[in-house]
N, C-alpha and C positions, 0 to 999 in steps of 0.2 A: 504494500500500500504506500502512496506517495505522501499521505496525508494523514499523521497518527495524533489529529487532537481529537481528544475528550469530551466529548459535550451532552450535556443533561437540557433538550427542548420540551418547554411546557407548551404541547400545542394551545391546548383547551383549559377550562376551569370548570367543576360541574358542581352546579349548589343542589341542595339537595329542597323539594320546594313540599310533594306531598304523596301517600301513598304509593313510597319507594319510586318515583318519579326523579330524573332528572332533566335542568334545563341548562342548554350551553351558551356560554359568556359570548359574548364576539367579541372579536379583540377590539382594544379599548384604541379610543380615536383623539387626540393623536398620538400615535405610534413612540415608545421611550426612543431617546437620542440613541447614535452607534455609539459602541463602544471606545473610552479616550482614546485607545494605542489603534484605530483603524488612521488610515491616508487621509491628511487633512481636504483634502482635493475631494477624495472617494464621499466622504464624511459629508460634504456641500452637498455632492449630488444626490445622496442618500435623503437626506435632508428636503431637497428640491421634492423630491417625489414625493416624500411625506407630507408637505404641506398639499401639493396635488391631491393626494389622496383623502389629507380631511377632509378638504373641499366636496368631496364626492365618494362616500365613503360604502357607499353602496352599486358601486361600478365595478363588473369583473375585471375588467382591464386593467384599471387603476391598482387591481392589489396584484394583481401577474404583472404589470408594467415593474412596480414595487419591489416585488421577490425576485424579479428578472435583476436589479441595478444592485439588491442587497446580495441575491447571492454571486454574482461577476464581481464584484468589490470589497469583502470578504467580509462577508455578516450573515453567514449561513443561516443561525439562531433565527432568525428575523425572518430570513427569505423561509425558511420553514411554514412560520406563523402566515406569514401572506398569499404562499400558494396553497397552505391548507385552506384559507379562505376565498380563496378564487375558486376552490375546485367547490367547496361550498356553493357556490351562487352559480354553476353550471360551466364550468372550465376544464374539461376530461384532461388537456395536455397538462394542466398543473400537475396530475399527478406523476407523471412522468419527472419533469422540472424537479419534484418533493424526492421522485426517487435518487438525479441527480446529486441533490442537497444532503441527501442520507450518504450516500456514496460520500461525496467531499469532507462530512465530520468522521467519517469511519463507523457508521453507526449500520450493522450488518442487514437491520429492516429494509437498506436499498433493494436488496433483492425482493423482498417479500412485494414490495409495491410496484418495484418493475415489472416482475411476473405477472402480477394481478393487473397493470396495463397491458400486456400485451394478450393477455386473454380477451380484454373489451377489443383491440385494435386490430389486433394481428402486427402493430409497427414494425418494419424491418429496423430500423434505428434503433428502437427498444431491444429489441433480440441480440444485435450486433453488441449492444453496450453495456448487455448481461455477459453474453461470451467473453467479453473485452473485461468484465469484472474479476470473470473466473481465471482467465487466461494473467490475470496481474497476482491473484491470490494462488498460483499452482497447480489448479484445481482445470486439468487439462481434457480430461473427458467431459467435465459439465461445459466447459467451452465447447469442445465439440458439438456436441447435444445442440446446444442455443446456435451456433452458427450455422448448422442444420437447416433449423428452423426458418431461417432470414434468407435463405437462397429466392432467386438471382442475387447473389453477394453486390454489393456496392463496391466503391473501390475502397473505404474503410474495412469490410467483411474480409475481403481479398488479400488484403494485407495482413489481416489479422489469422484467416487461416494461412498464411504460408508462415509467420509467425510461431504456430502453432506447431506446424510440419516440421521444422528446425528444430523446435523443443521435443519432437518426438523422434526426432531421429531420421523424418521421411524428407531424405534432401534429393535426391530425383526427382521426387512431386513437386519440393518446394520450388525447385529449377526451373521447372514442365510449368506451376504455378506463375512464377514471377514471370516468365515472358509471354505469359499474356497478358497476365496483367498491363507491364509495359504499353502493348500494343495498346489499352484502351486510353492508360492516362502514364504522363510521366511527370508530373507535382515531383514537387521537392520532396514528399513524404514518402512515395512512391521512388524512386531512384533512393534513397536512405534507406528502402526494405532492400533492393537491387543489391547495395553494396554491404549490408547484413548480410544477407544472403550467400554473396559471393566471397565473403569471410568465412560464412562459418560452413561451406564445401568447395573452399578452395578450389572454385570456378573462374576458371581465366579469364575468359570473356566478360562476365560480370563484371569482375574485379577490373577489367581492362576500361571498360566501357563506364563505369561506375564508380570505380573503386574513392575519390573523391569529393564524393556526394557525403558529407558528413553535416551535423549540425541541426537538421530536418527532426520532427519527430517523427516516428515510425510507424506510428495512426495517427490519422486526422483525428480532429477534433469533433464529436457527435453534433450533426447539421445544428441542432436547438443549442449548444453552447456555443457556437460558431456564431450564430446570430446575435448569440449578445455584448459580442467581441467592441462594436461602438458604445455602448455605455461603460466599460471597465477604461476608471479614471486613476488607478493605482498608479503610481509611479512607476512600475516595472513596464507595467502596460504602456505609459506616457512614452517611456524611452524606446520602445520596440517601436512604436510609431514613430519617431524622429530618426532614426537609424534609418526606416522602411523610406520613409522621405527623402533623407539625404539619396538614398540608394536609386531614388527616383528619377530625380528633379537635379538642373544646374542649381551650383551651388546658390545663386541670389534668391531664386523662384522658393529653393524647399527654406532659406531663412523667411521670405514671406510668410511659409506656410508654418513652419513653426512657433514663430514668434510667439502667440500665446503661450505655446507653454516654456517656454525659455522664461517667459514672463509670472510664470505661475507657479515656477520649480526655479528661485533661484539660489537653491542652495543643494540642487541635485547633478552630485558629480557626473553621473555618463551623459546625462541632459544638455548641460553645459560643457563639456566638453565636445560634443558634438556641435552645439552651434559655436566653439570656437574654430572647431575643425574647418566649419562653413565660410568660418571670417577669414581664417588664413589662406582659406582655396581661393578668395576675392582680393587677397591682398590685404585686408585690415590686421595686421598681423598684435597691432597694441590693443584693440579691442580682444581679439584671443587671447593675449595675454591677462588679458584684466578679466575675462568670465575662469580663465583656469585657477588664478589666484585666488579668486572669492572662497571654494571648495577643495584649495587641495589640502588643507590642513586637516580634512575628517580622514576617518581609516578607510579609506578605498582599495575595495576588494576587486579590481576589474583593473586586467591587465591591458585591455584598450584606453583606458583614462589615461596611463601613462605611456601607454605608446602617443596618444595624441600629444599630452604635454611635452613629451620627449620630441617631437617633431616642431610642434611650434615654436621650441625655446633653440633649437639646430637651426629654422629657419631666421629667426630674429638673430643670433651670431652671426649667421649668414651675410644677414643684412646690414651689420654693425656688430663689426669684430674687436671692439674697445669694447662690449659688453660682453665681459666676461662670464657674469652671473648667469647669463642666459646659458649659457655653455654650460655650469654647473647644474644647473637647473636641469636641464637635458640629459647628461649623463648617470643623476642621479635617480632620475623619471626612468628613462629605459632599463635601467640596473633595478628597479624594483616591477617593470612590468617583465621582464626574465625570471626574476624570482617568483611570480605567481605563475608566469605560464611560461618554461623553458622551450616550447617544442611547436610557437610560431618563427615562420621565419620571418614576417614582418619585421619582428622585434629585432631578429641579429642584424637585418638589413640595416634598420636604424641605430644598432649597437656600431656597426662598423661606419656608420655616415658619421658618428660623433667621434668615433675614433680618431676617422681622417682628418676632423677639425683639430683635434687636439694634436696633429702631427706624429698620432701612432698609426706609420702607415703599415706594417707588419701584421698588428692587429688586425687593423683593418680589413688587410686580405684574409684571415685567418674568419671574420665574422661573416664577409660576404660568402666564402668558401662553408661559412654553417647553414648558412641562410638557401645555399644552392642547394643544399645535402634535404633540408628540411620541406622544401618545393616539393609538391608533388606533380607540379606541369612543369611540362617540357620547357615552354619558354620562361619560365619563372627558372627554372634550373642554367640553362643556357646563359640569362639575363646576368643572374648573381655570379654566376664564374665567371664572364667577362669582365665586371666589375672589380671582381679579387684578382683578375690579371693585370688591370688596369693599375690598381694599388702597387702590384708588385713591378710594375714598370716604372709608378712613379718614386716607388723606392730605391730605383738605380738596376733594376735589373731587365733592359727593355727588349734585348736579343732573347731570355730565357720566357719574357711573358709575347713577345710575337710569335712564337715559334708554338706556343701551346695555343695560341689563338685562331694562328692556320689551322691547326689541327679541328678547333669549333669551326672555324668558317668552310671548310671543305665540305664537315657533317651538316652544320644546322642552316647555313649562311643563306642559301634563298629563301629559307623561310623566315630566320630570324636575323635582324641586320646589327644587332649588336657585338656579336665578334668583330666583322667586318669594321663597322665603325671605329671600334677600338685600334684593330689592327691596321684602319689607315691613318690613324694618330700617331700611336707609336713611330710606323713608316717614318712617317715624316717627319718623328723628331731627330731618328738616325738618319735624316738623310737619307734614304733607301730610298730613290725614287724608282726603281722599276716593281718594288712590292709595292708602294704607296699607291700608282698608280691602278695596279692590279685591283687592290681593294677597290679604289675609288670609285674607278669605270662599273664595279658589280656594284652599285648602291644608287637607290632612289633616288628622286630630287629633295623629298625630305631628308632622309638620311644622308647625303651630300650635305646638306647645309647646317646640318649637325658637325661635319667635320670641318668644313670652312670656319664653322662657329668657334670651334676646340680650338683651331692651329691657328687663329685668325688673319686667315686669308682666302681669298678664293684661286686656285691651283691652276684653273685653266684660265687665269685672266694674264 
């Protein structure tokens, strides 16, 4: 189970009135505040609806709208009490939702209610996310059973029985499974089973074709939690949308679009560090500076915050090499996003960019050369050893770093133009004009004025 809190929910109250007779409370209007330690953000909108809802207290919607934002925002307790009252006043999905909300505190009655919705419904989603209970709890026959049930699988089901397959040992099927799946959908979640998959039966081709798909979850999210993905105002929530933005949109468009919550989180480190990310890719590199500073004094656990700050503080030296502190700044950011996560290569790339500032250029090549190791693409690999050649030529050894460079450029060179490049640098620092040339002539016009850029001159003028 992913989720081991404890909780005691009073749905109801029953007084007792006459003749062994009971009558039931309805929950009382307005609804108690959330709990102090919920998301101050979370806690408004929580709030927002409750006032909605006194207004109109006798609307299905209004107490499912209710339990939909308490329980996405993490007030299960609550979302409890609300869809019990929805399903009250004639709202069958609540019960589903209530099953949900059992499921999230650990409380094992999810099942008892799920079941007993998919007997009124028949739901293939209800069925898929009983299997998907079982299949979390070990309990891989009663998955079976239920995913049974739910055929035509969804691409959720699909995933989940080859999931299944794996745990039991049936990896031909799971193979035979996953490439059709493929053919129907290739989601991020989808490709993340692929490269499962092709882990755990050392399937080449998977792993060929896949093997890099990491990070995905390995089931979707059940359509009715999916849907209530735009009212989850948590912080964590806030910052997967700013990430999803930047990842979207030129850097100016997604600062438009973030702006509120930059505005509404400004004391949330990966929040803010991603809009400074945004300010550095535009050039404002003192404003990044000034949103990094606000937050970096909390304990940040997220080895992106400092690879950001470690980038912005390398670019501002960059930019004004009498500011030292930025340098420090930087080397000390990158040396603690290493220590949380040793095994991006982002990080060493940027380990060695600071390196070279500080005129260890040995290191340097020693970090691009990690960073190349740690790539799992081709050209991410290629990239970074050209760059740890580069170091080693600027360290004084520029016959030993050309000569491993032909060697890249003969292999990768019309695909990838960065050996090339390099190695028509070098060229021409030794004076080699018949290799210089050689590279030169194989290289684009962009790539050309890359190295006109480097030597500063243009060759054929």
């Amino acid at each position: 189970m992913k989720n081991h809190i404890r909780m005691i929910v009073i749905l109801f109250f029953f007084l007792p009135i006459s003749c062994g007779e009971v009558a039931v409370d309805l929950p009382k209007m307005p609804r108690p505040s959330p709990p102090p330690n919920l998301d101050v953000i979370s806690k408004r909108v929580i709030q927002n609806h409750a006032k909605r809802l006194a207004e109109n207290p006798d609307d299905v919607l209004s107490w499912r709208r209710y339990g939909d934002v308490c329980l996405i925002n993490g007030w299960p307790a609550e979302a409890l009490v609300s869809y019990g009252r929805a399903e009250d006043l004639g709202d069958p999905e609540a019960k589903l939702m209530n099953a949900y909300t059992l499921r999230k505190v650990n409380d094992s009655n999810a099942f008892t209610v799920a079941e007993e919705y998919f007997r009124l419904t028949q739901n293939q989603e209800c069925a898929e996310s009983i299997a998907e209970w079982h299949y979390e709890d070990g309990s891989l026959a009663d998955a079976v059973s239920w995913i049974n049930k739910s055929k035509p699988l969804s691409v959720r089901g699909a995933s989940l029985a080859i999931l299944i397959d794996v745990q039991m040992g049936k990896f031909d099927l799971a193979i035979e499974q996953t490439n059709r799946l493929l053919e129907r959908s290739q989601q991020p979640s989808v490709r993340a089973v692929a490269t499962a998959v092709g882990q755990a039966t050392q399937d080449t081709r998977l792993l060929s074709l896949f093997g890099n798909s990491r990070g995905a979850n390995l089931m979707p999210m059940p359509p009715s939690l999916r849907r209530l993905q735009p009212l989850n105002r948590t912080e964590l929530a806030d910052a997967g949308r700013v990430i999803r933005i930047r990842e979207t949109f030129q850097p100016e468009e997604a600062l438009q679009k973030i702006d509120p919550i930059l505005r509404q989180r400004p004391t949330s480190p990966i929040i803010q560090a991603i809009g400074a990310d945004l300010k550095y890719k535009i050039g404002e590199l003192g404003e990044a500076r000034v949103r990094l500073d606000r937050v970096r004094s909390q304990q940040i656990a997220d080895y992106e915050f400092w690879l950001i700050d470690a980038v912005v503080h390398s670019e501002i030296y960059k930019s004004d090499r009498s500011d030292s502190d930025a340098l420090t700044q930087a080397d000390t950011s990158v040396q603690r996003a290493l220590l949380i996560n040793p095994d991006v290569p982002e990080a060493h790339q940027i380990r060695a960019m600071v390196h070279e500032q500080q005129g260890n250029l040995h290191e340097a090549q020693l970090s691009f050369e990690t960073a190349s190791d740690l790539n799992n693409e081709v050209v991410g690999k290629v990239k970074m050893l050209s760059e740890s050649l580069r170091c080693m030529a600027l360290a004084g050894e520029l016959t030993q770093a050309l000569n491993q460079l032909e060697k890249l450029s003969t292999e990768y060179g019309e695909e990838i133009s960065a050996p090339r490049i390099e190695a028509a640098v070098i060229a021409f620092r030794l004076e080699d004009e018949e290799r210089f040339l050689q590279y030169f002539e194989q290289l684009n016009a962009e790539s050309k004025a890359i190295v006109n850029n480097r030597i500063g001159i243009d060759p054929i003028q």
